[in-house]
Each structure stands twice: as C-alpha cells, then as structure tokens.
N, C-alpha and C positions, 0 to 999 in steps of 0.2 A: 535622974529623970530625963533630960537631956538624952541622954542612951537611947532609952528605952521610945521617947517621941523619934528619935532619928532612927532606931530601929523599925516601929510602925509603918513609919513613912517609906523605909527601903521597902518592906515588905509589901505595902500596900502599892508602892512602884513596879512592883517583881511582881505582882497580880496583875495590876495593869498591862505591862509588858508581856504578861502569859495571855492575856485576854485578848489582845490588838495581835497577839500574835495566832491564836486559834479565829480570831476574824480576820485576817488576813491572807489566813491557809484558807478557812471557809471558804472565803469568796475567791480564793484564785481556783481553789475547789470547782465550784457553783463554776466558774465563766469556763475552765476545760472542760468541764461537760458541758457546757452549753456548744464549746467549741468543738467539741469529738462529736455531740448529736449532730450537729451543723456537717462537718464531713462525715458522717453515715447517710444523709442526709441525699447529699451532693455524690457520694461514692454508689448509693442506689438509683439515684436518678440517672448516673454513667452508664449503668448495668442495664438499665432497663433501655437507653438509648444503644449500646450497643447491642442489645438483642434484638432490636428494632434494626437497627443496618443488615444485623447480619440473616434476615428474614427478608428484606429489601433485596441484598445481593442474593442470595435463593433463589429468590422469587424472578429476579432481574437473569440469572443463567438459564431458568429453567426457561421463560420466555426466548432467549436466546436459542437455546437447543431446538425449540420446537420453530422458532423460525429458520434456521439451518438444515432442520428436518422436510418442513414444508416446502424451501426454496430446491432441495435435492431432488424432492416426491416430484416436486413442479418441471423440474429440469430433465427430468427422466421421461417426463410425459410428453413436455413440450418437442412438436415436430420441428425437422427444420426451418427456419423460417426463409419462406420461397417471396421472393422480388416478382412484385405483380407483372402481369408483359412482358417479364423474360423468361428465357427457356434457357436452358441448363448450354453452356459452350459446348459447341461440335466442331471434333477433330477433325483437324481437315487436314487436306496432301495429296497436293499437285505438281501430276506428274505430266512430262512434257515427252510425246511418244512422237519420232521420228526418223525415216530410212532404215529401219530398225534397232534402232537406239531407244532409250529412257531415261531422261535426267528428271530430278527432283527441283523444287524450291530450294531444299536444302541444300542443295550441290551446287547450284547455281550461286546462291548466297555467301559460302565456302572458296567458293572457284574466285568472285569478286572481292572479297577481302583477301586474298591471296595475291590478287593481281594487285589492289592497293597499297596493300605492305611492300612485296617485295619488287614488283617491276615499277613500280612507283614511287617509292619508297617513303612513304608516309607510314601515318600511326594510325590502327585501328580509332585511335580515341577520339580521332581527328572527325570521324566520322559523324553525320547527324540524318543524315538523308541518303536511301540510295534508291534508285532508278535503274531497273532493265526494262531494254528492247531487246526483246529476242527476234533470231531473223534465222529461221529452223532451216531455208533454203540455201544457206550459206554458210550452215552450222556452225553458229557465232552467237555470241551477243553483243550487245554495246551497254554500256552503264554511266551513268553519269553520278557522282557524291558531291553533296551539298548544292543540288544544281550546277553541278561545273561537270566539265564534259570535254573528250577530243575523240580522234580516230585511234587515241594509241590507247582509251580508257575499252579495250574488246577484249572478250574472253573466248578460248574455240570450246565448244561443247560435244 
C-alpha cells in the first residue's frame, strides 16, 4: 500500500511538474509575443520615421536645386553692377614732345629706376616716392626718391 500512495504522489508530482511546466512555457509564450508585438511595433514606427526623412531630404534638394537654378537665372540677368559717380578708368599717355624728340611717362619712369639702381646703386625696393622735374630746354630731367634729391639724381632725355 505504501507503493502504491508513493506511487500516487510521484505521479501526481509528475502532473504538477507537467503543469507548471506548460505554465511556464505559456507565459514565457504570452510575454515573447508581447515582446516581438512590442518590436513590430517600434520596427514600424522606424519605417514610417524613416520614410518621413527620406521625403524631408527630397523635398530639402529639390528646394535646393531650384534655389541654385534661380540664383544662376538671377546671375545671368543681373547687369554689371556700376559704382554710382564713377566712370569706367581712362587710359591715359603722356607723351612729352620736343626739338623733335618724344618721350613717354613710361621712359621717363624706366630711365629713373635705371639711374637709381645702377648709377646709384641702390634697390628698386628702396623706393616709395618718385618725383620728376623735367626741364625739355636742357633735355634732362631731375628726380628726387623718397623726397631726397641732389644734382647727381638727373637723367638726359
């Protein structure tokens, strides 16, 4: 008899344990699908956020193109833009006509850095200021650089 109660009891233990264990699948069941609904959940609301960016950046290039388009349209139309009261620089060149000769500014200019360097022997770089007296009667000039000046600072023209 003995047996057969200790038999009972296992059996009825081996049902219990079959039971707590079909409740325990159950609900680990029941909570993974609550967890997998949970990320479908969150994995669609991703999807619909990232459809949303990717409609934003769309939307954000095309805005760009048409303002690149419109600044080009704009640029192409646009005149130059002229400085009120001034008038465009005029070329100028003066020439110095005498006993029939013609020197230029530009020779003159040439002639006195020439004199500076070499009969003088200083550096172009030295330079900040230059100053001609021409004196066409005597077909010379005199120069002075940086305000400084002598009889020996003459060039013949």
């Amino acid at each position: 008899m003995a047996n057969r109660r200790q038999a009972k009891k296992n059996a009825a233990a081996a049902v219990n344990k079959e039971a707590a264990k079909k409740e325990v699948k159950t609900t680990v069941a029941e909570e993974t699908a609550e967890k997998v609904t949970a990320v479908e959940k969150v994995a669609e609301k991703a999807a619909e956020v990232k459809e949303a960016v990717k409609e934003k950046v769309a939307e954000v290039k095309e805005t760009t193109k048409a303002a690149k388009a419109a600044k080009a349209e704009t640029a192409e139309k646009a005149e130059p833009k002229k400085t009120p009261g001034r008038k465009a620089a005029v070329k100028e060149e003066f020439v110095l006509e005498f006993a029939g000769k013609q020197i230029t500014q530009e020779e003159i200019k040439k002639k006195v850095k020439e004199n500076w360097t070499k009969v003088q022997k200083n550096k172009i770089k030295d330079i900040k200021t230059i100053k001609v007296f021409l004196q066409p009667e005597n077909s010379c000039a005199y120069y002075t650089i940086n305000d400084e000046g002598n009889d020996s600072y003459k060039i013949e023209l």
